[in-house]
N, C-alpha and C positions, 0 to 999 in steps of 0.2 A: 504494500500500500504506500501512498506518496501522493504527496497534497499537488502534483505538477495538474497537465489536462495530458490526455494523449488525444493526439490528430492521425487518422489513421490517409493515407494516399499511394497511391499508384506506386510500381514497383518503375525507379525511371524518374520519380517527380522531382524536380528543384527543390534546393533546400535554400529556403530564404529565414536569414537572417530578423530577430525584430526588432535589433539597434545594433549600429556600430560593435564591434570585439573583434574577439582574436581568441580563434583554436587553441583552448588548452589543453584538451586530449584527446588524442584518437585512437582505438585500439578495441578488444574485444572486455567486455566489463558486464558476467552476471548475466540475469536475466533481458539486459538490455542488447543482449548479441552484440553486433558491431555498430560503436557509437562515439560520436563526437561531442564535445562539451565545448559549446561558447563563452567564454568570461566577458561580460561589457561593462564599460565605462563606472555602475554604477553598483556593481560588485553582485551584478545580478547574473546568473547562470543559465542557459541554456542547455537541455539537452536534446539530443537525436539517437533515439538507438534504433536498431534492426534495421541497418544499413547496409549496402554492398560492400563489399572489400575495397573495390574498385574508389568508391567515396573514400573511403576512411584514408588511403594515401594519397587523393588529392585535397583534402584538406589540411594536413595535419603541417601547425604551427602559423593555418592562414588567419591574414586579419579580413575579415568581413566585413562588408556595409546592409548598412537596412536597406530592405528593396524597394 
């Protein structure tokens, strides 16, 4: 359980950003399969899990903008 929302989408969908950060991890973590975590500005967290592989190395250590 976990106070987040989950958004469920298409296998393929763009990952958009909901403010400015920068990729602080990317890697395989738990029930979240493969997932990356946004840190932003405001020491707010994002996450994405149950991701391709293919995601998780082109992201990892990017800084992001809101779309």
């Amino acid at each position: 359980m976990h106070l987040g929302i989950d958004i469920a989408s298409k296998e393929g969908t763009e990952i958009v950003a909901p403010a400015n950060g920068k990729v602080v991890f990317t890697g395989s973590h738990g029930s979240y399969g493969n997932m990356i975590i946004i840190k932003h500005s405001n020491n707010i967290k994002t996450y994405y899990g149950h991701l391709s592989k293919n995601i998780i190395k082109a992201m990892k250590e990017k800084l992001v903008r809101k779309y």
